[in-house]
N, C-alpha and C positions, 0 to 999 in steps of 0.2 A: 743891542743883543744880536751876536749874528747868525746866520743863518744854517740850522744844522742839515745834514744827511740823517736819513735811519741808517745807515750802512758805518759799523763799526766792529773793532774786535781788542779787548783787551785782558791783562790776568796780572795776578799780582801774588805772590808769594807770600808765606809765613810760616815761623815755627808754631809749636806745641810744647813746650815745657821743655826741648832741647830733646825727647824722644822721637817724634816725628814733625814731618811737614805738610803742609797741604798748599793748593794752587786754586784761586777761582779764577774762574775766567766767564767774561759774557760777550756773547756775538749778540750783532744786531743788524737786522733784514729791515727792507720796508713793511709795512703793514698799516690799515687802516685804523687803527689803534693800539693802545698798551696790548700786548698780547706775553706775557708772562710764562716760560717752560721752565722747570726746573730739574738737573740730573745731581742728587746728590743720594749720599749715601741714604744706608737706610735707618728708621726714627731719628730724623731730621725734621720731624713735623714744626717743631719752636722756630728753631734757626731758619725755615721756608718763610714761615709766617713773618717774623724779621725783615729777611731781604725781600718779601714781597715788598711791606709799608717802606723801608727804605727805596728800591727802585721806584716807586711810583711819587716818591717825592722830588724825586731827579729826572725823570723822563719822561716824555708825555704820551709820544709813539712808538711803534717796532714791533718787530718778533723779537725778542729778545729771550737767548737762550743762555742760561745761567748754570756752571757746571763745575762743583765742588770736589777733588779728589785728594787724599789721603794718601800720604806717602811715607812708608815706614823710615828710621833712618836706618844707615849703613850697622849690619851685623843683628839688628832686631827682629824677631821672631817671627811671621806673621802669624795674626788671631786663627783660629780657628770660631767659625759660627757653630756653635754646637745644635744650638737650637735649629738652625736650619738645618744642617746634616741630619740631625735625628729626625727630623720631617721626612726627609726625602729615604731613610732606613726604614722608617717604620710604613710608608708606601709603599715602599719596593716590598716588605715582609707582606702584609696587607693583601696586595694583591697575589703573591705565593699564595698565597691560602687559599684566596678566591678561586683561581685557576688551577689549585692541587699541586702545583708545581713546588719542588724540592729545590731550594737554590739559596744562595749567602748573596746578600749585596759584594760589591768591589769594592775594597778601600780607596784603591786606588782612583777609581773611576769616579766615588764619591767625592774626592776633593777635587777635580777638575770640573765639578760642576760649580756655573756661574754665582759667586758671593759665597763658594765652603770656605774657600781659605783665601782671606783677605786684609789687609790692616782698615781698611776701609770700611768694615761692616761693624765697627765697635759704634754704639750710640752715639749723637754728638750733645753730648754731656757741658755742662755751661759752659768750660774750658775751650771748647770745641767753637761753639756758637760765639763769646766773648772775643777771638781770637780772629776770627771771620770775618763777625761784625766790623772790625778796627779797619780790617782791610776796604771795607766795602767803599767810604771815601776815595782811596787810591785808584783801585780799579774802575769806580767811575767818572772821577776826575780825567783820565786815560780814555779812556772808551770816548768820553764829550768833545775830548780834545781831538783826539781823529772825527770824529764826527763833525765837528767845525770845521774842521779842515778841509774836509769831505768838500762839507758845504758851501765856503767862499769860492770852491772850484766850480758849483751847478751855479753858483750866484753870478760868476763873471759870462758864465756860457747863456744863461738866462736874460743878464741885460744887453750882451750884444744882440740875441734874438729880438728883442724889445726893440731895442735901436734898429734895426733893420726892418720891424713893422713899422716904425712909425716913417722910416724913410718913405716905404712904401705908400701909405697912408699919403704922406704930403705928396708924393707923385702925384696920386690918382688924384687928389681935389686939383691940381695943375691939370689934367686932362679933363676936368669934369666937364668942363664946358664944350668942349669938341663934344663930347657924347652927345651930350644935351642937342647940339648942332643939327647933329646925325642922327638921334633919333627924330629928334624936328621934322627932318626933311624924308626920313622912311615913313613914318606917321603921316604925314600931307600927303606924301604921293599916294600911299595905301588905302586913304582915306578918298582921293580924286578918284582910283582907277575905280572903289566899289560904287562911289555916288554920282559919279559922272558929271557932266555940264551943270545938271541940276542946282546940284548946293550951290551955295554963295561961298565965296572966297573968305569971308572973314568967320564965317560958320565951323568952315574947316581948319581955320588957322587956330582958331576956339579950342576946339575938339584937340588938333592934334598937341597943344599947348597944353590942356589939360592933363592926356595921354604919359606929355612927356612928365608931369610935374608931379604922377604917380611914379615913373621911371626914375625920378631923380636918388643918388645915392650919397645926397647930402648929411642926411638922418644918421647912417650908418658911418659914417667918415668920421662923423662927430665922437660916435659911442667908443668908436675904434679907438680914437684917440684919447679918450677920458678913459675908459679901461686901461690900456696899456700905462696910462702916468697913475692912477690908481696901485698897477701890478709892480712897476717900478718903488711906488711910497712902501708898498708892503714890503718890499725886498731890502728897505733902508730901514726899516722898523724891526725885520728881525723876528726869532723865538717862533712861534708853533704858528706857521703861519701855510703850510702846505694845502691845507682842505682851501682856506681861501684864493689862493693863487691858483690851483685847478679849478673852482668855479669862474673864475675871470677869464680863463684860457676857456672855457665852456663857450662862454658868450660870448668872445673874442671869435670866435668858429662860425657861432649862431650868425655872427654881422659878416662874417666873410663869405657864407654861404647866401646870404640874401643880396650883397653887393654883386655876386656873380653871377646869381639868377636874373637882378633887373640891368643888366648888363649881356645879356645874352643875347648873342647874333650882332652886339656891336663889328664895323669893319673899319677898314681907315686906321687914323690915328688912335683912335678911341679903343683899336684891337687891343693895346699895350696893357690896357684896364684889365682884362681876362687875365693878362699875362703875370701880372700883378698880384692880383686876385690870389690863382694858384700856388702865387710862391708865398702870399702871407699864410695861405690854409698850410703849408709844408711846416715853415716857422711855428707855428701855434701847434701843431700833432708833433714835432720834436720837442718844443719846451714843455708841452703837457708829458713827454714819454721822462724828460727830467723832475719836474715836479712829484711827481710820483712817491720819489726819494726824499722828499723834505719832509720834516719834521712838523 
């Protein structure tokens, strides 16, 4: 299964009995979950309910905003909402009264208010919903498909960042042992000029042996590398895999930030480690700004 994006946009057409037509259409955003909007006409309460259970059998994450419109055909009349106009006459009288004020509503002015005259405010009557519903395969068949598409695009930019951690990764164990070297011999000396003649020479090679083998960033080299062939398998696996691959870029952080810690104030050879370091935390803070977008 491969690997989708939230980020999609499609719509799809149909008549009504050859008097009119309508269009859905759904965009989709990232978002930490299903997150469901709907703009459709009004008492559409069925047909919501509908394409809720349907989208949520098809998609797992997004914003996804879902937006039905009604299209008269060529030379047909538009509805008038009576019920709603007379709402908004019998407020405007309503309030006359209240305020003492002598005044007629506008005709005019009443139809230009939002949903008086529309072919769009008729109920969507089973005819309505039946017709809709048929569509809703197409459009999200559409919608999945750019969104794959999307997604083998974040897929190829994600595993070259992978490839270029792990490049990095087998650097730094090739320098590990300069470090170790180096801090060896800053540790001894550090350890001579505070104890003086005193100590014993094997005391202090002890100590600073010790020192180093807390220093060491073998631990973290490992994790580096089992993570990343971990975040790679997910990427070959596919399907709603995004909350996991941002947790792994988590830790993948968490080990880059303590290889740089017990690496700090290295010089020499062993500088290139820092160097390193910073470019895998660069790597890991772009692929997590792409993950984001996955599914």
């Amino acid at each position: 299964m491969p690997v989708h994006s939230m980020t999609g946009f499609a719509q799809a057409k149909g008549q009504l009995n050859g008097r009119s037509g309508f269009t859905l259409s759904l965009k989709s955003v990232n978002h930490r979950f299903l997150d469901l909007h709907f703009r459709l006409p009004a008492n559409s309460e069925s047909l919501e309910m509908r394409l809720r259970r349907l989208l949520k059998e098809r998609l797992a994450r997004g914003h996804i905003e879902v937006a039905l419109s009604i299209e008269s055909s060529e030379g047909q009349a538009l509805g008038v909402n009576r019920q709603l106009v007379g709402s908004y006459v019998e407020a405007f009288r309503s309030l006359a009264r209240d305020f003492g004020i002598s005044a007629d509503p506008d005709l005019n002015a009443l139809l230009r208010l939002p949903g008086a005259m529309d072919a769009s405010v008729a109920p969507a009557d089973g005819e309505v919903e039946a017709a809709v519903a048929a569509k809703v395969d197409e459009v999200l068949t559409s919608l999945n498909r750019m969104r794959a598409e999307e997604g083998r695009g974040i897929e190829r930019e994600l595993r070259d960042r992978m490839a270029r951690l792990q490049a990095a990764t087998a650097e730094i164990e090739k320098l590990r042992s300069a470090m170790l070297k180096a801090q060896m011999e800053r540790l001894q000396a550090r350890i001579q000029e505070l104890v003086g003649a005193r100590a014993e020479p094997e005391r202090v090679l002890q100590e600073a042996a010790l020192l180093a083998e807390r220093s060491d960033i073998q631990e973290e080299l490992v994790r580096l590398g089992t993570h990343n062939a971990h975040f790679v398998a997910l990427l070959e696996t596919g399907g709603e895999v995004g909350k996991k691959l941002d947790f792994l870029l988590q830790e993948m952080n968490r080990e880059a930030n303590t290889l740089l810690s017990k690496t700090s104030g290295v010089v020499g050879e062993a500088l290139r480690i820092t160097e390193l370091g910073l470019a895998m935390k660069s790597e890991i803070e772009k692929s997590r700004e792409q993950v984001q977008n996955i599914e």
